[in-house]
C-alpha positions in Angstrom: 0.0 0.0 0.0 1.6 3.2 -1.0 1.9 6.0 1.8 -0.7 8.6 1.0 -2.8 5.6 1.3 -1.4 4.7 4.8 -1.9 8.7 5.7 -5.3 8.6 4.3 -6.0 5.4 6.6 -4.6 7.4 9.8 -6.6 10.5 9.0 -9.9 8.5 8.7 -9.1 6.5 12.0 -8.5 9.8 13.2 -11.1 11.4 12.1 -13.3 8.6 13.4 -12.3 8.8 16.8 -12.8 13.0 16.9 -16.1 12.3 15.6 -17.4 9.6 18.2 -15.8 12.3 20.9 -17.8 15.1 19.2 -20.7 14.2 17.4 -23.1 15.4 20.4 -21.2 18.5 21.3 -22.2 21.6 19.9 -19.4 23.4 17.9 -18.0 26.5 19.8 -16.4 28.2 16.9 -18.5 26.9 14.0 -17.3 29.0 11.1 -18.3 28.6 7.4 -14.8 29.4 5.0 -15.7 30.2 1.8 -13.0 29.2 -1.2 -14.6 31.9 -3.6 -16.1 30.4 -6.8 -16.3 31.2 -10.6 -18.2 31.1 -13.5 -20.8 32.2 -16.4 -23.8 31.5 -18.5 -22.6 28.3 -18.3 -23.6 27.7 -14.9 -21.4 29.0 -11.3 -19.3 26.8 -8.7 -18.0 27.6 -5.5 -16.9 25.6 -2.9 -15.9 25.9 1.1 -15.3 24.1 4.3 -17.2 23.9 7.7 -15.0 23.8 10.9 -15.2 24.3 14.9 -12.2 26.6 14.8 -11.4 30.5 15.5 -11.0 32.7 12.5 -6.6 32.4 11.6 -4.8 35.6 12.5 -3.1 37.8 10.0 0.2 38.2 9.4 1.9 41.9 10.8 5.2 43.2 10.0 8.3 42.0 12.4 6.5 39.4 13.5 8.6 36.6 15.2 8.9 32.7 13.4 7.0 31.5 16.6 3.9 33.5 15.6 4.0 32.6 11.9 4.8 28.3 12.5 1.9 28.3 15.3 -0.4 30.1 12.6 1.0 27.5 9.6 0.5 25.0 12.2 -3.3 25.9 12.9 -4.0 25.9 9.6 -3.4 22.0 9.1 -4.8 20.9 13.0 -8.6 21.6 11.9 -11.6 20.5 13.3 -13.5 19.9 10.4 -17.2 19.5 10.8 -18.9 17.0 8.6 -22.6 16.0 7.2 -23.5 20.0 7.9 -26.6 21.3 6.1 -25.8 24.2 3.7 -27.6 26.9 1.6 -25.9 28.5 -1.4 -26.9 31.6 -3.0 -25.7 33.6 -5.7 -27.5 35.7 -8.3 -30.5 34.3 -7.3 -30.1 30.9 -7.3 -30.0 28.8 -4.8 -28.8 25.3 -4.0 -28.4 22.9 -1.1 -25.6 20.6 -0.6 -23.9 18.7 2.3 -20.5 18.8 4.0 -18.2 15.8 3.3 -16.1 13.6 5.7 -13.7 16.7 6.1 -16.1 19.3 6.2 -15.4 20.4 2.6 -18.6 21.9 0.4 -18.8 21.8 -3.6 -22.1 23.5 -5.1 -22.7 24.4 -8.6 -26.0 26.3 -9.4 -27.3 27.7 -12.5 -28.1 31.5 -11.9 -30.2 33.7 -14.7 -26.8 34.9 -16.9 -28.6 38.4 -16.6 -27.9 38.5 -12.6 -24.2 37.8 -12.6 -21.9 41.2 -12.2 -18.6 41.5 -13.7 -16.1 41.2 -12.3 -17.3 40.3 -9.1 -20.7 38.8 -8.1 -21.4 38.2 -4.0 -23.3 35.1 -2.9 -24.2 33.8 0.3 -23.5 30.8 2.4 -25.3 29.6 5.3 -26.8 27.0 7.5 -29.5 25.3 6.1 -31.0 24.1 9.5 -30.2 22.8 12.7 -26.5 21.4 13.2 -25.6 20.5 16.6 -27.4 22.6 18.7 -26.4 25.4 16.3 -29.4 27.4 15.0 -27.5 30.8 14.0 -27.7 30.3 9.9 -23.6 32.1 10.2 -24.8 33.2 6.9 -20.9 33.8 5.1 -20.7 36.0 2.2 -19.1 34.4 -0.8 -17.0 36.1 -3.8 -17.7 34.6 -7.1 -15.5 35.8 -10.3 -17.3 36.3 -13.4 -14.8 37.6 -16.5 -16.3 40.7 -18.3 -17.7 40.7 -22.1 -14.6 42.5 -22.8 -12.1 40.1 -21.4 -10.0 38.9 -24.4 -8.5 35.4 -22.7 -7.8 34.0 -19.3 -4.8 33.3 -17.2 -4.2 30.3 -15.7 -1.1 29.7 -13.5 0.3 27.4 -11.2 1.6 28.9 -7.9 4.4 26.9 -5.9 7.8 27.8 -7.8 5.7 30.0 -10.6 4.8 32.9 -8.8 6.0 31.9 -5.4 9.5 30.8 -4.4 8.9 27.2 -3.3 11.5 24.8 -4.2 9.6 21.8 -4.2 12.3 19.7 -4.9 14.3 20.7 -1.8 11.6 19.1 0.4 13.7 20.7 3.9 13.8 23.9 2.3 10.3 23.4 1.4 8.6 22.5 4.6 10.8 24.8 6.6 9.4 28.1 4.5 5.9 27.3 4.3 5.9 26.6 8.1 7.9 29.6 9.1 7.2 32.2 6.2 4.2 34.0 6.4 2.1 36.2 3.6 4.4 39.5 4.3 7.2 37.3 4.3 7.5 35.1 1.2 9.3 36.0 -1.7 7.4 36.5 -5.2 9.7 35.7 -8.6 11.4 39.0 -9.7 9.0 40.5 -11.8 6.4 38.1 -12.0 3.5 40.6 -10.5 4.4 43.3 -12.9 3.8 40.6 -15.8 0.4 39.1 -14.3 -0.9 42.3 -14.2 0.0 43.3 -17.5 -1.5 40.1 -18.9 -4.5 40.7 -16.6 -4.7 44.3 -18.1 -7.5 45.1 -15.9 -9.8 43.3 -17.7 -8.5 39.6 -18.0 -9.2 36.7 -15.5 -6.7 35.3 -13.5 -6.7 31.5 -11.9 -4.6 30.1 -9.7 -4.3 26.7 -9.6 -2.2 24.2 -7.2 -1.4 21.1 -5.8 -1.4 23.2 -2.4 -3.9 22.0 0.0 -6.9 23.9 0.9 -5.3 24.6 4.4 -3.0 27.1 3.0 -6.0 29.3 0.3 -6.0 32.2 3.1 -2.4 32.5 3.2 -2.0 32.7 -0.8 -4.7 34.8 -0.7 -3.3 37.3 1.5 0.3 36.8 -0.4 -1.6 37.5 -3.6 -3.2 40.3 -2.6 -0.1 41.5 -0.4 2.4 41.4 -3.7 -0.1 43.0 -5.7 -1.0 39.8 -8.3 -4.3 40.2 -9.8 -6.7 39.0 -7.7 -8.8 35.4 -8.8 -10.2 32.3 -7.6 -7.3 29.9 -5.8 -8.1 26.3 -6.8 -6.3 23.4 -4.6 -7.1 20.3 -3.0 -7.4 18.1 0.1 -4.3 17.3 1.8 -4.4 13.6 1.4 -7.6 13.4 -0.9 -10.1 11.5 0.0 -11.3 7.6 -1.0 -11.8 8.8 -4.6 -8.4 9.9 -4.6 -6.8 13.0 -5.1 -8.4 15.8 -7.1 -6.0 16.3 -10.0 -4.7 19.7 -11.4 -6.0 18.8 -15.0 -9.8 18.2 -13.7 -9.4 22.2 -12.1 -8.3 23.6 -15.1 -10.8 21.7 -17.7 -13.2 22.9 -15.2 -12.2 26.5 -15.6 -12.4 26.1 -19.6 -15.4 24.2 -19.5 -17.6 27.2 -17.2 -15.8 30.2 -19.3 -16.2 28.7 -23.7 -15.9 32.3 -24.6 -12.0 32.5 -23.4 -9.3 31.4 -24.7 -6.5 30.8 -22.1 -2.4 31.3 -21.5 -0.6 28.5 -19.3 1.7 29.0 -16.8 3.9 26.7 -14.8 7.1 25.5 -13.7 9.5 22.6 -14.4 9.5 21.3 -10.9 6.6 19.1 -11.1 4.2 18.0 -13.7 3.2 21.0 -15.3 4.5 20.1 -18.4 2.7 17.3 -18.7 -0.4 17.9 -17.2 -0.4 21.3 -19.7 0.4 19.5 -22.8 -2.5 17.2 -22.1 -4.9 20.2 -21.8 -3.9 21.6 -24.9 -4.7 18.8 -26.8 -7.7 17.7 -25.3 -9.0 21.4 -26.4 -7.5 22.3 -29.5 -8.0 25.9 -30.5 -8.3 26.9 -26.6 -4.8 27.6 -25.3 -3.0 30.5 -27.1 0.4 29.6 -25.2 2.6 27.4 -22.8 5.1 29.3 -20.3 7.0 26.7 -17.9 9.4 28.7 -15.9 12.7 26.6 -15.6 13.5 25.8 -11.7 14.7 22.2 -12.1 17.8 21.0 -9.9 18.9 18.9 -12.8 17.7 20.7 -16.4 19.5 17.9 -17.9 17.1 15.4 -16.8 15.0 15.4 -19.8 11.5 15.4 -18.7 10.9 18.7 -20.2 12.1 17.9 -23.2 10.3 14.6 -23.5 7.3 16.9 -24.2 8.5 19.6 -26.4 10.7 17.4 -28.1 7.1 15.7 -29.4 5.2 18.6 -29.7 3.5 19.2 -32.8 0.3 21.2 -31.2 -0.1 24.9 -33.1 0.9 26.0 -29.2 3.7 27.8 -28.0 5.6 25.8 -25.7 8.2 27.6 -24.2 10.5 26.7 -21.4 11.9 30.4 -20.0 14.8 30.7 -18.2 13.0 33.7 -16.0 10.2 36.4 -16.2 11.5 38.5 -18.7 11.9 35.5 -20.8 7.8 35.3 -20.5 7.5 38.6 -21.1 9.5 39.0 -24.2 7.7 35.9 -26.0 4.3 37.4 -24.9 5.1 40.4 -26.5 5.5 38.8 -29.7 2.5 37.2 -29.3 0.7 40.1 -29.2 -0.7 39.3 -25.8 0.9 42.3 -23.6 
């Protein structure tokens, strides 16, 4: 049995044991965190969590590494709430849905196109009866992005080692910033705000989309908003998935093309991981929809081919460019006509 399968063994042992503890005790912090959502005429989806846990702190300037590893720290020792009734609203619609095992939400509703604002459209979340003793409806507004009629493509990026310094590859170095770096404190790719919002142009939709688990979506938040990156929905996943498995990057982004057919969209990713890969296979499953490819080269070993197993067999009518650093973006962008 492989390990995330042993870790997803623990956590539902675990999780049983809270629950038999719990179940009859009414929540003391019961908080409904929203995830944001997106969409069009095509229909909307948003999606959220349920927990019995204070509101995280924010980040302030000169903080200690104490303060920022016990707010990492609180952000991954949840007390997720599950089977809670919920009622979501946007535009006019409304659906009902049901928290999972680990408290997460997904709805998708199907709201008159006529209702939906650009570029921003607030919904509504909120108890849909009696949980626990808890009869406050905590109704929790919700953002939902909705590109404008003048939007001439979509962005769709990858975070860890894209726009934020990660290193992925160095697991120490890895675990050791995202534990003891906070929103102020992270470091953004030289340049790489100033080229989002250029591509953005005030007009464009950006998403972000990660293998990062949902614990950390208020901390890239706040680092997007704090480095000045356009602002857009943050897709991610569970931390260990659940018995389906692990939602997979591809899924998110054929979801965002699927619920925007108007827009065509520019990749953006890194060599680290799978980007490459998983990019290539969007492109191809949706010919005429991506207008280019950027991985950003952060490999430890650019020798090791993996990169170059896919552009070496490209034949898509799709830039695929590996660039050595922003400007390398920004200078093939240009040609392209999209800055």
């Amino acid at each position: 049995m492989s390990a995330s399968r042993w870790a997803r063994r623990l956590e539902q042992a675990w999780d049983g044991v809270r629950l038999r503890r719990t179940r009859t005790r009414t929540p003391v912090d019961l908080r409904i965190e929203t995830y944001g959502g997106h969409g069009s005429a095509q229909g909307v989806v948003v999606r959220g969590r349920v927990l019995d846990d204070p509101p995280p702190t924010d980040a302030v300037e000169g903080e200690g590494v104490g303060a920022a590893v016990r707010r990492t720290v609180r952000q991954f020792l949840t007390d997720d709430l599950p089977g809670v009734p919920l009622r979501v609203t946007v535009a006019g619609a409304t659906v009902r849905t049901v928290t999972d095992a680990d408290g997460y939400f997904q709805a998708r509703l199907q709201p008159d196109p006529a209702q939906l604002v650009a570029p921003w459209t607030t919904g509504t979340v909120e108890l849909a009866g009696e949980y626990r003793g808890v009869t406050d409806p905590m109704t929790t507004p919700l953002d939902v992005l909705v590109p404008s009629d003048a939007a001439t493509f979509g962005v769709i990026s990858d975070v860890d080692d894209t726009i934020l310094e990660t290193g992925v590859q160095r697991v120490g170095r890895m675990i050791r910033q995202t534990f003891t770096g906070s929103a102020l404190t992270r470091t953004p790719f030289p340049g790489a705000a100033d080229l989002y919002r250029d591509l953005a142009a005030g007009i464009n939709p950006v998403f972000y989309v990660s293998s990062s688990p949902w614990n950390l979506h208020s901390f890239l938040m706040a680092f997007i908003r704090h480095r000045e990156f356009p602002v857009g929905p943050v897709l991610l996943r569970d931390l260990l998935g659940t018995s389906a498995g692990r939602e997979q990057k591809r899924g998110r982004i054929q979801e965002v093309l699927d619920l925007h057919p108007r827009l065509r969209f520019v990749l953006l990713g890194d060599s680290g991981e799978k980007d490459p890969e998983t990019y290539a296979a969007v492109a191809r499953a949706n010919p005429g929809r991506i207008m280019a490819i950027y991985i950003r080269e952060v490999r430890l070993d650019p020798g090791d081919g993996r990169v170059e197993e896919v552009s070496g067999t490209w034949k898509e009518d799709v830039p695929f460019v590996l660039a050595a650093d922003t400007d390398a973006v920004r200078r093939h962008a240009v040609g392209l006509g999209l800055l």
